[in-house]
N, C-alpha and C positions, 0 to 999 in steps of 0.2 A: 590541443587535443593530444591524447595519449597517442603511444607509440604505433599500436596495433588499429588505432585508427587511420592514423595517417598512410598507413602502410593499404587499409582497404581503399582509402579515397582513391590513391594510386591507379590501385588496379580497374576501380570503379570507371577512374577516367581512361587505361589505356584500351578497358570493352568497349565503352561506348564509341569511343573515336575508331576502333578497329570495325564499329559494325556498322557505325555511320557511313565513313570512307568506303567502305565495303560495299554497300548499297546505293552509293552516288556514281561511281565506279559503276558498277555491277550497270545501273541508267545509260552510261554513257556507249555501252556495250566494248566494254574494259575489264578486264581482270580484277577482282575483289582484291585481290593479295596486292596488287600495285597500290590501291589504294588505303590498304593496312599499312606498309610497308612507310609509306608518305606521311600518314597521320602520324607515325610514332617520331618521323623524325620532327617532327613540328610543334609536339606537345614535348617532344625530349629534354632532357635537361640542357644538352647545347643549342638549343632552338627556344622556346617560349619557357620551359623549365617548369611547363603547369606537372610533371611525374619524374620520377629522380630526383629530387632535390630535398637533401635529409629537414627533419623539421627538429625544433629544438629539443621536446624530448624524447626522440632519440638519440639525437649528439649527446643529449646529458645523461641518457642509459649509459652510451658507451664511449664515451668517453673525451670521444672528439670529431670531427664532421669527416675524417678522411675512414675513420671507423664507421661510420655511420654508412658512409655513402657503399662502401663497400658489402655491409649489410644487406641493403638495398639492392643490390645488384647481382646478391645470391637467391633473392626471393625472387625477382626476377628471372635468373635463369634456371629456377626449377620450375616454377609458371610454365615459361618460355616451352622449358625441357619436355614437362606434360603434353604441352600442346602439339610438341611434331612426335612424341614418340603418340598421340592415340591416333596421327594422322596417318603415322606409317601401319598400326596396328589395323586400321580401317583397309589402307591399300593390302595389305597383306589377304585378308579374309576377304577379299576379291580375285586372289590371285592362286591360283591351282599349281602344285609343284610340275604336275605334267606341260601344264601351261609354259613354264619356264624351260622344260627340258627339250620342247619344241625349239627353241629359237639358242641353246645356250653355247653356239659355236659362234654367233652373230658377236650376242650378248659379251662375251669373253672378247673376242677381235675389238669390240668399239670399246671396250674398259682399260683393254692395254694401249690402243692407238690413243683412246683418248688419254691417258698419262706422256705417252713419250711424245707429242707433237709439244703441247704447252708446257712441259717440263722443257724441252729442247729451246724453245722458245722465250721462255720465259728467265732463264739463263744467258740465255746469249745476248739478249736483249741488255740485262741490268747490267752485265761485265763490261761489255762496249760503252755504256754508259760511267763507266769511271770505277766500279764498284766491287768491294771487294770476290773472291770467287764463294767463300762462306755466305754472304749476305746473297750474292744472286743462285746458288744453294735453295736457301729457305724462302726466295721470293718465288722461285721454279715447284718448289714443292709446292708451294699455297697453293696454286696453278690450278694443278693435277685432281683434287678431289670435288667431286660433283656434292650438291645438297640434295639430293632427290626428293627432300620433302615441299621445296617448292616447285619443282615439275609434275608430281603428282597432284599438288593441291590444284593444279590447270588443267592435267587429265582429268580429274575425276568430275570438273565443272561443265569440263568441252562431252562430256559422257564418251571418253576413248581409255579408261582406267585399262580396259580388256581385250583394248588393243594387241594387236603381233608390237608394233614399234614400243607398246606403253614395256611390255612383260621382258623385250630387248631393253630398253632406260634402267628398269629395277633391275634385272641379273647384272650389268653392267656397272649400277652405282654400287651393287652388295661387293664387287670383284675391285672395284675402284676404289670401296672402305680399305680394305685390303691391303691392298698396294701401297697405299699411302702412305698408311701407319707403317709399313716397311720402312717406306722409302723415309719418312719422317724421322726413326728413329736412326736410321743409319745418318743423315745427316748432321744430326742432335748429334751425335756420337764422335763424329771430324770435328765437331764444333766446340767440344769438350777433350778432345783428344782422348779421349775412352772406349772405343768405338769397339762393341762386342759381340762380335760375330756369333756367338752362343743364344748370347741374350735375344739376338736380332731374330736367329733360326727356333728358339725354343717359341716365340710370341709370334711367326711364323705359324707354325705347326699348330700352334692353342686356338689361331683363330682360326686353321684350317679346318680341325678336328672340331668347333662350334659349330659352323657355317654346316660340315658336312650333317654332325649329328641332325643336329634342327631337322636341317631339308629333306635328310633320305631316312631314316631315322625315324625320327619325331614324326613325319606325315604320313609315314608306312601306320605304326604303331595306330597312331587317329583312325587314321582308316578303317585297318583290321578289327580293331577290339571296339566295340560301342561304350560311350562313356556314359552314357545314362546321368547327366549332371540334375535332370528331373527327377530324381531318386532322394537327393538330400531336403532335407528342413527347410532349409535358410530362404528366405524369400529373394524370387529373380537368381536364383542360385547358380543358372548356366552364366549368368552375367559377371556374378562374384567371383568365380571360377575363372571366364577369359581375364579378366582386369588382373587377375593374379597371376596365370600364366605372362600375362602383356609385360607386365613389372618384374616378372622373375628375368624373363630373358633379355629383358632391358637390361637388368643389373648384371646379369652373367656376361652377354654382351660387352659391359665397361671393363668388368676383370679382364679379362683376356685381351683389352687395349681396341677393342672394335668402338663406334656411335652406338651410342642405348639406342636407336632407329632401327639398326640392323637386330637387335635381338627381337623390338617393337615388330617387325615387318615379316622375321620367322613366326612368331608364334600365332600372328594372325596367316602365316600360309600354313601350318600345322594345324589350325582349328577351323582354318575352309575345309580339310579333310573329313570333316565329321560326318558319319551321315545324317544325323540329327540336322546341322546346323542351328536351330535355337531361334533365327533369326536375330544373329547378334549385332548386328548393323544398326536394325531399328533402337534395338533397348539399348543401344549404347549413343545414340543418336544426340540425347541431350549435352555428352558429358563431349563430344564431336565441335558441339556448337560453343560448349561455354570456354571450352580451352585451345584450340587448335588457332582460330585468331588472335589470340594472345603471342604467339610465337613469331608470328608476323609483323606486328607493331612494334613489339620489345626489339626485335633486329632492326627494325626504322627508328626505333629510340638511343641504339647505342651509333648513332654517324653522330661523327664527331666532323661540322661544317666549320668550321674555322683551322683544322687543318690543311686546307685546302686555299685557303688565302695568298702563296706562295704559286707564282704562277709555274717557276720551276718542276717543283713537286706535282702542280695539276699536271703538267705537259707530261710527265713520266707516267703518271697516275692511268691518263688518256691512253697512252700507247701500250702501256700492260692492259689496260682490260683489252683493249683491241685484240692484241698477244692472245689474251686469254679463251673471247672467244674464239677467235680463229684456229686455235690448237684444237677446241672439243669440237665447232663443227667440222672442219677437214679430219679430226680422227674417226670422229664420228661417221662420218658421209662417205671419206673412204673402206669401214670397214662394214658398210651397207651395199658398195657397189653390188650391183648385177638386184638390187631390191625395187628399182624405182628413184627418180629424183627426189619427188614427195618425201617418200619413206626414209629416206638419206637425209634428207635434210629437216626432217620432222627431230629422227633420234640424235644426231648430231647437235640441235637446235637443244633439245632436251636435256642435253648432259651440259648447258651451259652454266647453270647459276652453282656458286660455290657458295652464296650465302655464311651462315657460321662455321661452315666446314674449316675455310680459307685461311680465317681467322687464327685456330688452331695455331698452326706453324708458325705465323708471325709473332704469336702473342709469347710461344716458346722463345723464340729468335731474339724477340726483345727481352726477355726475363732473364736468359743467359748472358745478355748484352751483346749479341753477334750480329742485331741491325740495327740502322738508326733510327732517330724517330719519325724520320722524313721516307724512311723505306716503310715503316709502322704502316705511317699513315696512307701509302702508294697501293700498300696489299689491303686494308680497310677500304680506300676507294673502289676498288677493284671488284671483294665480294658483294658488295651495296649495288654496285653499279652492274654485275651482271645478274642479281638476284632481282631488278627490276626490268630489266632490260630483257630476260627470257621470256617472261609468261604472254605480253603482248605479242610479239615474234608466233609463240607458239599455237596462240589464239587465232593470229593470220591464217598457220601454216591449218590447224583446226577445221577452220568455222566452212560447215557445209558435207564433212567428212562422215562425221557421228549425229545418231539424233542426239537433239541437247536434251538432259536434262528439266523435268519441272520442275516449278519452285511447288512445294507441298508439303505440309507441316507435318507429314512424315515420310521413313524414307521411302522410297522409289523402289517399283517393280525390279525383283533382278538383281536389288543390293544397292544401284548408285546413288550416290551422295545425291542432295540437294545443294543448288548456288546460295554461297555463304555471303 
């Protein structure tokens, strides 16, 4: 088969296993996403190899299978890339700036505690272990940044998206993008012995002056002025309109060195301002279902299980994620005291999965050759294993809290999602 069929078979198979899984899961009253997350490492190329694995002609487009594969694995992460940025765009347009402005002294406390506990941690941990101070460096940064778009995709199931602790998670992971990519590049920067304090301060500033514009800015403007997107030609036009805002600030978002989530996640809180609102939840409803599990699977497709084989490597693997979580829920829980236990150990709980975030740093790390492959593979276990390891957790901390969610073939009173 041609190139561009092989490429849909792919994808053919990693929906269906993401909505099978998703639904068996969902039966056993478990987390969809766990079982997204499972099926992609199982159909993955280092597991059964039924998606990822180039077919001959594309190796003979391009030339050769390590071209191929790589191919493959950009289509993949824009798939992927769609799928959390229309998830974040979703939590966004549930989320009110005023909402945020309520909690953002919380929000701010548990985004910095949560950086210096597992950054602290996470350091001190690899150096005692033999390692150079560079390498436990970029294994402390991986640490530090949350994925918020797997803690949302469990709020929004548990029906707590509208939560105090959910609107505490989101200002806290936007403030934890942040920091990271600071602390990221400064590291990068010893690591290369270029380390440019300008550089670090102007990319600073760019994404401070994004974050601010969006929020206080861009939600005022909405507000104020009526956009009448009912006014043009095009059909579903207020639709055409969000989807274009959603991708512009995605994009603007990466310039300035932020997650296309964080731009995803403004401009759906800039267009909950409308008074209109359009009800854009529902008309966006399909494009919700057919891409946002895709992201889920593809992150369970790229664990690489035979790195793992080394019992050494696991045993280190084991004690950084431990590391890991215990940095975000003690920073977390500590910068909730005086909230409640619950509520402490809900948003603590929440800021645990680093998912693809994680990856980031390492994948920097090893491309400059400043870790090994054996560190690679220890930060790889780490965001897998905490990106499954939350959503159940949170579903405990959940279940009985919020009314859940109906299943209904369209969306829900109110804006919430339906279980995927």
């Amino acid at each position: 088969m041609d190139e561009l069929t092989g490429i849909l078979v792919d994808l053919f198979l990693l929906f269906a296993a993401a909505r099978l899984a998703g639904e068996i899961f969902l039966r056993l009253r478990q987390p969809a996403i766990v079982g997204e997350v499972l099926a992609g490492v199982l159909i993955g190329p280092h597991a059964l190899g039924l998606v990822g694995v180039p077919e001959g002609e594309l190796i003979h487009l391009l030339g050769d299978k390590q071209a191929a594969e790589a191919t493959l694995d950009i289509v993949f992460d824009v798939v992927a890339g769609l799928g959390v940025i229309i998830l974040l765009f979703y939590v966004g347009l549930e989320t009110r700036l005023d909402d945020l402005a309520q909690v953002w002294r919380r929000a701010s406390a548990v985004g910095v505690l949560g950086i210096l506990f597992p950054f602290a941690f996470g350091f001190a941990f690899i150096w005692a272990t033999g390692h150079s101070n560079l390498e436990s460096a970029f294994v402390a940064t991986a640490l530090v940044a949350t994925s918020v778009g797997i803690t949302a995709r469990v709020l929004s199931e548990m029906g707590a998206i509208r939560s105090q602790e959910a609107r505490i998670i989101l200002g806290a992971a936007v403030l934890d993008d942040i920091l990271s990519l600071l602390l990221l590049a400064v590291v990068k920067g010893f690591a290369g012995d270029d380390l440019d304090a300008s550089e670090v301060g102007f990319t600073a500033l760019a994404a401070i002056v994004f974050v601010a514009f969006a929020a206080l800015v861009g939600t005022r403007v909405v507000r104020r002025y009526s956009i009448h997107f009912e006014r043009l030609r095009l059909r579903n036009a207020p639709l055409l309109v969000a989807i274009g805002v959603m991708l512009g600030f995605s994009a603007l978002a990466g310039v300035v060195g932020l997650a296309a989530i964080v731009g995803a996640f403004l401009a759906g809180m800039m267009l909950a301002e409308a008074e209109e609102r359009y009800n854009l939840e529902q008309q966006a409803l399909p494009l919700y279902e057919l891409l946002v599990p895709f992201f889920f699977v593809i992150t369970g497709a790229r664990v690489e299980i035979d790195a793992f084989t080394d019992l050494e490597v696991l045993g280190i693997a084991l004690a950084v994620t431990s590391l890991a979580i215990l940095g975000k829920v003690l920073g977390g829980s500590m910068a909730m005291l005086g909230a409640g236990r619950s509520s402490a150990l809900l948003v603590g709980v929440g800021m645990v999965p680093r998912g693809e975030v994680g990856l980031v740093a390492a994948s920097i790390g090893a491309g400059i050759g400043a870790i090994s492959s054996d560190i690679f593979s220890v930060v790889v276990f780490m965001s897998i294993a905490t990106t499954l390891i939350a959503p159940p957790l949170l579903q405990m901390l959940l279940r009985g809290r919020y009314p859940q969610p109906r299943q209904e073939p369209t969306v829900l009173e109110g804006g919430g999602l339906p279980d995927l």
